[in-house]
N, C-alpha and C positions, 0 to 999 in steps of 0.2 A: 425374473423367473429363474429356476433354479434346473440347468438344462444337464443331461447328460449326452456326450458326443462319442459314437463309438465310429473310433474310423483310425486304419491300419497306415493311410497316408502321408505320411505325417507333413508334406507338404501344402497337402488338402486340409488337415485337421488343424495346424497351427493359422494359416490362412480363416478360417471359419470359427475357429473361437476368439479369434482376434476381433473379426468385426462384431460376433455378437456379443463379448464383453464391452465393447465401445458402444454398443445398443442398451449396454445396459443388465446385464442379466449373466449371474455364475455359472460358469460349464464347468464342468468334470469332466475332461479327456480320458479315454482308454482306447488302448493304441490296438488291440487283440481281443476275439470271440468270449475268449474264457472270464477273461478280468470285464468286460463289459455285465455277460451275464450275472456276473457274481456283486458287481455293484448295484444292477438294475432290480436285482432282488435284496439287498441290504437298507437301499435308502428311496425316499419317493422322490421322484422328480417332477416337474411340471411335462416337460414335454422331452421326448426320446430323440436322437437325430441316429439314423441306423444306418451304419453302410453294408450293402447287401453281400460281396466281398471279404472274408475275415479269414485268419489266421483261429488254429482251435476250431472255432465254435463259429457257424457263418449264421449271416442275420438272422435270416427265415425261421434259422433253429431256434436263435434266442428269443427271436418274437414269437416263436409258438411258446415256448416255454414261459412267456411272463402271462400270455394269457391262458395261459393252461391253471394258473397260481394265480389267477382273479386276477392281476393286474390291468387295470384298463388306463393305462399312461398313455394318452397319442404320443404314437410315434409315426414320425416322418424316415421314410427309407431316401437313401440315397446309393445310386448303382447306374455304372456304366453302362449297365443289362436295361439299353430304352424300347424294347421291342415288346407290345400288346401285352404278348402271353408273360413275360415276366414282372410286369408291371399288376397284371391279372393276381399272379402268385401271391405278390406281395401283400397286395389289396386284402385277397382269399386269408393270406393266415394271417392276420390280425390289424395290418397297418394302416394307417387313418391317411397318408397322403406317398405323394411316392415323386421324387424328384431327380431325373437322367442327369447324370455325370455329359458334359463340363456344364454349370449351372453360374447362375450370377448370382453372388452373393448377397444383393439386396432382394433376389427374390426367396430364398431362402428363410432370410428373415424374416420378410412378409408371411411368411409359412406358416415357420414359429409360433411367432407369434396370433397370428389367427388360431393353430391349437392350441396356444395356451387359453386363449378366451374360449374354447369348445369347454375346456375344460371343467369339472364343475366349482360349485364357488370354493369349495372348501380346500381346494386344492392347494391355492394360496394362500396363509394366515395372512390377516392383516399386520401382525406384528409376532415376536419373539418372547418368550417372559421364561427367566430363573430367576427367583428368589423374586429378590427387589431389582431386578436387572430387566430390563424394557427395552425391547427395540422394534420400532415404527417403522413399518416397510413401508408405508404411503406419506408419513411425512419425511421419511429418510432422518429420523432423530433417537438417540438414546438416553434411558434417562436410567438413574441408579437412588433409588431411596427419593425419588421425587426430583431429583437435582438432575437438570440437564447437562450431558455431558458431548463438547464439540470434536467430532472426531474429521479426521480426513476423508474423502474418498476411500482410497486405500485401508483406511482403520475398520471405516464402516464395513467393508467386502471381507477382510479377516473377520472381523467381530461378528458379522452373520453367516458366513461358513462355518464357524464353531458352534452358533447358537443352534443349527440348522443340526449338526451332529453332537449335541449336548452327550455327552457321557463316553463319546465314544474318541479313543484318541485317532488324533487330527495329525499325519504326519508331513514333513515342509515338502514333500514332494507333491502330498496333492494340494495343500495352499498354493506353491507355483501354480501347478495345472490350473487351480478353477480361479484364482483371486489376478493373477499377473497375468499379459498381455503376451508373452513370449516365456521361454525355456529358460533356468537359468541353471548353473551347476547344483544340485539340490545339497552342496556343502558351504556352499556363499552362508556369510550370515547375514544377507538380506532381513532372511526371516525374523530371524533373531531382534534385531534392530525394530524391526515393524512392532511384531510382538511387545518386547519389553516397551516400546513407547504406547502400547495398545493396553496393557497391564498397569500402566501407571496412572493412566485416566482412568480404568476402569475400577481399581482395586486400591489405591490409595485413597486412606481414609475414610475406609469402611473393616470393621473390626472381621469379615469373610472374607479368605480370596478366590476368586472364582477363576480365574484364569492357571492352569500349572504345567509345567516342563516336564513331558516325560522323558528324561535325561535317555538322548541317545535317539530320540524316535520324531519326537514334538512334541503336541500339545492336548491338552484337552481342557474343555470346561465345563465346569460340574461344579455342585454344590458341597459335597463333601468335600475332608481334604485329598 
């Protein structure tokens, strides 16, 4: 699934996108109020992870405001605040499950993932499609003009963070955050190296390239040049 995590901890938040990228599933981290709301209304996610706590913009506001703008994304709140009536609140303005600070992270998960199955079907494509470009979230396979192409773990999670943001550029700060397991300096040319080996599967020997450097920023992929 394709998770967005807002939380200010970064103890708590590095912790929590670790296990559930090892469960399986791309978070987007945002560390503060403002940058969470602004991505939670840019792109769909399967299921929200809220800390009720923020810098800027504190949960409660953001989760009125997404379902004020129709958004119906469960989201799961998470907050030190375990006493009825704030638990009450949370509930009241829009949130679908509500989990007290210090929590076990496999129960968290279990959370999760039970709203993403609330969810309804459409919320997850079964697969990815640009052009002649295919990518099978159920089989975990890509294929390019009919011809299957073998990627890594790792290629695969870049390859469908891009296709997920088709047109919009992809900068290496948030490939770290939602594809990698930990932080890295966002000037490493990790990326770089991923990428260009992600590029040469995807794009050699097909007269289109689909994958491009936006020199200085990242990436994007898209059909045109």
């Amino acid at each position: 699934m394709q998770l967005l995590l807002i939380e200010d901890d970064a103890r708590v938040a590095d912790h929590v996108a670790k296990g559930l990228r090892e469960a399986g599933h791309l978070v987007d981290h945002q560390a503060d109020g403002r940058a969470g709301l602004y991505r939670a209304a840019a792109e769909q996610f399967d299921v929200i992870i809220l800390d009720r706590m923020l810098p800027h913009v504190d949960g409660l506001t953001i989760l009125t405001a997404i379902r004020a703008a129709g958004d119906q994304t469960p989201v799961l709140i998470l907050s030190a605040l375990s006493e009825v009536d704030e638990r009450v609140r949370g509930l009241r303005a829009g949130g679908d499950d509500y989990l007290a600070k210090p929590f076990a992270l496999s129960e968290l998960i279990a959370r999760v993932e039970t709203l993403g199955r609330r969810a309804p079907a459409t919320t997850e494509p079964a697969g990815l499609d640009l052009g002649d470009l295919r990518l099978d979230l159920i089989a975990r396979q890509v294929t390019r003009g009919g011809r299957r192409i073998d990627l890594t773990t790792r290629e695969f999670r870049i390859l469908e963070y891009l296709m997920r943001n088709s047109g919009r550029v992809v900068t290496r700060s948030m490939l770290l955050e939602s594809v990698w397991d930990y932080h890295f300096d966002p000037q490493t040319n990790i990326i770089d190296q991923h990428v260009s080996r992600l590029r040469q599967k995807i794009d050699r020997g097909f007269d289109r390239s689909l994958i491009h450097t936006v020199r200085g920023v990242g990436y994007v992929i898209r059909l045109d040049p």
